[in-house]
C-alpha positions, 0 to 999 in steps of 0.5 A: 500500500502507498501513503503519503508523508501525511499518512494519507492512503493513495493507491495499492501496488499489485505484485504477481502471485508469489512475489514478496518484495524483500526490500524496495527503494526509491529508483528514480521519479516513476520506479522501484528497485527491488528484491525478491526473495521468495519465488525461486522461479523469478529474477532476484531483482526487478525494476517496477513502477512506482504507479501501479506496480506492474515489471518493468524490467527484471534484473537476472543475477546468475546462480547454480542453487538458490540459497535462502538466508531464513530458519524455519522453525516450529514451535508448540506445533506453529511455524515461525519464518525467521530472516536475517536483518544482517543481509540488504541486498541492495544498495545505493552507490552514487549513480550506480545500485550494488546487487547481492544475491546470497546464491551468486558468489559475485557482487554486481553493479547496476545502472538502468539499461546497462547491464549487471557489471560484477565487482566482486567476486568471492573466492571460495565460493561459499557452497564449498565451505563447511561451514558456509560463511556469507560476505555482506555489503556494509557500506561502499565509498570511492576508495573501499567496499566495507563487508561483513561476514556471517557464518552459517550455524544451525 
């Protein structure tokens, strides 16, 4: 749902079945960037419109497996979904957007009509460590990329 910055109700933005948008940021005057996380069958990122939410563009981050950074856990019968606030999978870097996938072993750039250029490329590839030990993006400057580092535990 969209409001103003009155609190004021002004319109819905559909999203297709499955879809549940992660995190969503201002791209420009007319769209979003987002990120999908759920639906394994779509593209990780999208650009949509700001005005009634249909795809404009999708964005494709190649991966082998998809890795899903949530628990699932079940207690007294319920299931409860878990996420990690550690991870943001986009972020702003001047004119250009930084995009992680957890399943890519690979930070991207992206800039609208361009294609996803890689920065990073993570050595080993975190599927071939035991345990599993995942790169964040924390902050980006013009001189260095800050990262964060979570190891997986069960």
């Amino acid at each position: 749902m969209v409001y103003d910055l009155d609190g004021n109700y002004k319109r819905v933005l559909k999203q297709e079945d499955k879809i549940n948008y992660s995190y969503m940021y201002n791209f420009d005057h007319d769209k979003l960037i987002c990120n999908n996380d759920w639906d394994e069958s779509k593209k990780p990122f999208a650009i949509i419109s700001k005005e009634d939410g249909h795809f404009i563009e999708e964005i494709e981050i190649p991966f082998k497996e998809k890795i899903q950074l949530y628990v699932e856990l079940k207690i007294d019968n319920k299931n409860y979904t878990i996420e990690s606030d550690a991870f943001r999978p986009i972020l702003s870097n001047l004119d250009k957007w930084i995009l992680v996938d957890q399943s890519s072993n690979t930070i991207y750039s992206y800039q609208y009509g361009q294609p996803v250029t890689p920065i990073i490329v993570r050595t080993p590839p975190v599927r071939t460590m035991d345990p599993e030990i995942f790169l964040f993006p924390g902050m980006f400057t013009d001189r260095y990329y800050f990262m964060d580092a979570s190891k997986k535990r069960i």
